[in-house]
Structure formats: C-alpha cells, structure tokens
Residue, then its C-alpha position, 0 to 999 in steps of 0.5 A: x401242579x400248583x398246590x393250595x392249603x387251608x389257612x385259619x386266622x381264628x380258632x372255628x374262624x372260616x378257612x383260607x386258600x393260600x399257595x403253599x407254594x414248595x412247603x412241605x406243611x401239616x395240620x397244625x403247622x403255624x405259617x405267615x402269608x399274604x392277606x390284603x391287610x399285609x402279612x398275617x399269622x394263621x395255622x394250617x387247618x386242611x393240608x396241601x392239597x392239588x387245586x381242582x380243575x374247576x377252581x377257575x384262575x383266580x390267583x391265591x395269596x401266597x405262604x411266605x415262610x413258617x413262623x419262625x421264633x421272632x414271629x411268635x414273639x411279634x405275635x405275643x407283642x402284639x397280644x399285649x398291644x391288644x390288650x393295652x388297646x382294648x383297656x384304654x378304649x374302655x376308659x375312652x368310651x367311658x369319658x365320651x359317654x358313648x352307648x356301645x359295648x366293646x369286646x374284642x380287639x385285633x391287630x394286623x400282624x406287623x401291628x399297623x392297625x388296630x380293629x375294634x369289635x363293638x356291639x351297640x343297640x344304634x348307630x355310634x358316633x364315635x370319631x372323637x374316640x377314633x382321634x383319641x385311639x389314633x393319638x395314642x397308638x400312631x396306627x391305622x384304627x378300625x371300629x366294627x360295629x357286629x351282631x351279637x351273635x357275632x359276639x358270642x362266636x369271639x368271645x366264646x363261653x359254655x352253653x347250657x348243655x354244658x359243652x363249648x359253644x359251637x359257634x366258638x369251637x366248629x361253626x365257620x358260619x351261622x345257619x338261619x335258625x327259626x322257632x319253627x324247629x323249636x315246635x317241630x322238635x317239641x321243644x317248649x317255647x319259652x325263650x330261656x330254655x331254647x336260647x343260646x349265651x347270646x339271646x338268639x335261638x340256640x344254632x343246635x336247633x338246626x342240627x336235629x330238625x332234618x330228622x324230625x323233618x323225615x320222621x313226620x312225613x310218617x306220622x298223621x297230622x295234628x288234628x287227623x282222625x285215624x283208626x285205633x282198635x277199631x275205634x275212630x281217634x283224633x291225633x292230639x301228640x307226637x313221639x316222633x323219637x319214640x314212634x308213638x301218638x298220643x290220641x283222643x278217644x271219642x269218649x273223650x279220654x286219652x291213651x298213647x299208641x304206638x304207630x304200627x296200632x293205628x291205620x290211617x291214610x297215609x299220603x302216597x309217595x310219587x314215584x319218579 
C-alpha cells in the first residue's frame, strides 16, 4: 500500500504530501524530495502513514533520500548565498530608489533561483533591479511582492503577550480575523492594544470568539429589559466569563447580578 508523509519546507509552513516510498522516516527526520522547483530540503513533520482510499489518483512527488552530510552542507551554502542576495538587493534598491521594503530571501535547493519577498504600498517597478540581481548571481530571480501579515509569519518576532507569534511558530494559514470578535469579547477597541507586530488585528481574536459565541445565546440582549428581585431592570453590561449582568435600575443606579438573579424570556431552542 502506497505510503505518504508530511513534508514541511519552513518552521509553521504549511505541510506537504510526498511519497515516502520504502524509507523508514520520523518526526523530525531532515529528507530531500521532488518539488516542481527541483530537489527541495524539508523535514518530516507527520510520519508515513497508509494513503486513504479517498484520496483520489493524484500522483505525489516522491522522497529521494535522507539528507546526507553533503546536503546539509549545500544547505548551509546556500543560507550564505542568501544572505549575500539579500544585502546586495539592499544596496540596489537603494541606488534605484525603489519604495519597497525587502525582508527575506530563499534559494532553491540546488540554488538555481533566488526568491525575493518584499513589501510595498503599490505596484514596483523593478525590472532594472532583477538585471542587476541576474548579472550578479547568474540565476533564475523571482520578486514576490506579499502582505504584511505575510511579513510577519517570515520573519517572526514576539507578541505583546510575550509569547512567539502564532503565525511564525503553529499557523500553517490565516484565518479572517474581524473587529466584531474584538466587541463580542469586550476587548477595547483601540487598534494598539487588540493589534498584532504586523498592524492587523490580533489572529488570537479568533481562538476564544466561539466560546463567547455560545455564552451569549444565554444571556439577554443589550438593551432588554429583565426582572431583577421583582423589579423591572435594563441590561446595560456582560460578564459573559463570569456569568453576571451589569444592569440599570429604573431609579437610574446600577448594580451587577448574577445570571441565575434574573428572569427574562429567553428564546426557545428548536428542537430537531
């Protein structure tokens, strides 16, 4: 039964499929395989396992061989190529004047092209640049104009909760975040403190907002009027966490209750 195995290129990058073929491979283990840019370094992120029935007949590149010591040398060869690339790319965007910022540069493993990642607030032209890359590495050269969120999942960094960003150390793909999970979670909406090192709204919005989803199919709306010890009381706040109300007294003062203090009519769940 033929056998595939999950390859991944870059530390929280997405993962592969490849044919693992007869290699006895784990987690972890650094292997060489067949991408449609030629022969790539990767690491062993899922181990082999059966192909499911339902996978259809699409063919999968193949592993070639585990990395051997003369692999990881080409692959410290080419880090330094890189790095070369990305300073002189540097000085050439300078010279040309050119309003992009570059950030990160990869090379194919047998270092026949060169990638060049860039942000930019429009359009560059930069086909003077790439003749200049080309005359001095005698590769392929490719400019790949990203987002900055994109940015910041390649370059990595700490987030304001003082942890590796997630997009950087887990995240293989972003998820839409909105401001409405910012208000459903009671988050202040200043855009400094519910914002991520790239200027977008923290991804980490999306991770709770289910549960506060839930929660508030419990609780009254904004707004509603309920009955608090007899009283009739407006709902003005939520504890969705805590389980408690902030309301308003019809003598115009406000007291926080509990859930469980207060009868209102609740919407009835259909049943199926």
């Amino acid at each position: 039964m033929k056998k595939v195995v999950g390859v991944r290129f870059k530390p929280a990058g997405k993962v592969y499929d490849f044919d693992s073929g007869a290699f006895v491979l784990k987690h972890g283990d650094r292997v060489i395989v067949e991408t449609e840019q030629g022969l790539g370094f990767g690491t062993v992120a899922a181990p082999p396992a059966p192909l499911a029935d339902d996978a259809g007949d699409k063919p999968h590149k193949k592993v070639c061989r585990l990395a051997s010591e003369e692999d990881l040398k080409q692959r410290e060869i080419n880090l330094e190529t890189r790095r070369k690339a990305h300073a002189f790319c540097q000085q050439c965007i300078k010279q040309l004047e050119l309003q992009m910022n570059l950030f990160h540069v990869e090379s194919t493993f047998d270092a026949g092209k060169l990638t060049f990642f860039f942000t930019a607030e429009d359009r560059v032209d930069f086909r003077q640049l790439v003749k200049l890359l080309v005359h001095e590495f005698r590769v392929r050269i490719e400019m790949r104009q990203v987002g900055i969120r994109n940015q910041a999942k390649m370059c990595g960094g700490i987030g304001r909760c003082g942890r590796e960003l997630c997009c950087s150390l887990f995240m293989e793909k972003f998820e839409p975040v909105a401001i409405r999970m910012a208000k459903e979670q009671n988050l202040s909406l200043n855009p400094t403190k519910i914002s991520g090192l790239c200027g977008r709204l923290m991804c980490c919005l999306t991770y709770e907002n289910p549960v506060y989803q839930e929660l508030r199919k419990g609780f009254p709306k904004i707004g509603k009027t309920v009955v608090y010890k007899n009283d009739k009381a407006k709902v003005i706040r939520h504890n969705l966490l805590g389980q408690r109300l902030t309301l308003r007294l019809l003598d115009g003062s406000e007291v926080e209750a509990a859930l469980s203090q207060i009868e209102w009519d609740a919407p009835q769940k259909s049943k199926e």
